[in-house]
N, C-alpha and C positions, 0 to 999 in steps of 0.2 A: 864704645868705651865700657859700657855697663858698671858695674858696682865697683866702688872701691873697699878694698881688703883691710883692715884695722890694721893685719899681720906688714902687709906692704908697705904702711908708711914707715916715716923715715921719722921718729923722733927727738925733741928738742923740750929741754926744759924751759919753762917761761922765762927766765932771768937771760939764758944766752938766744932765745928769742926776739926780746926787746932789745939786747947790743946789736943784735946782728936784723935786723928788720929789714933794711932796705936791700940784705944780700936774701933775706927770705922772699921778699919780693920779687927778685928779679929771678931767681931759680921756681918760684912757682909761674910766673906769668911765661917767662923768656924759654924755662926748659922743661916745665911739667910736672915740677916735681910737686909734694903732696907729702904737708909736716903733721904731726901729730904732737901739740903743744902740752907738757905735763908741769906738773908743779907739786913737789914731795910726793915724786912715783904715783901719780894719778892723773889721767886724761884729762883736761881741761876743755879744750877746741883744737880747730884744723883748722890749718890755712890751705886754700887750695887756688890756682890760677881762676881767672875768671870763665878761661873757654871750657877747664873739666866741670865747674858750677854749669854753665849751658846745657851741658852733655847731660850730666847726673840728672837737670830738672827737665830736661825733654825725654828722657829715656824711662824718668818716673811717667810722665806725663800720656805715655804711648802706651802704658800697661794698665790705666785708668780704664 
């Protein structure tokens, strides 16, 4: 998988975030997608499925 791109993700402001949660869940676990949360045009966090979090920390992990 290696790195994720800042440019790649798909952003969301916090407020339609929090309505939409459980559809952010299920597009990050179910389809892979990978949100980039802001809040008055500034990066906050990422949500990411749990299998790319494995990937990202094993892939840090191997270059140790």
């Amino acid at each position: 998988m290696g790195k994720i791109k800042i440019e790649d993700l798909e952003t969301i402001n916090a407020t339609k975030a929090k309505v939409h949660f459980g559809e952010l869940l299920h597009q990050t676990s179910v389809e892979g997608k990978t949100f980039l949360i802001s809040r008055q045009d500034k990066p906050i966090s990422v949500i990411l499925g749990y299998k790319k979090y494995v990937e990202l920390i094993s892939s840090g992990e191997k270059k140790s």
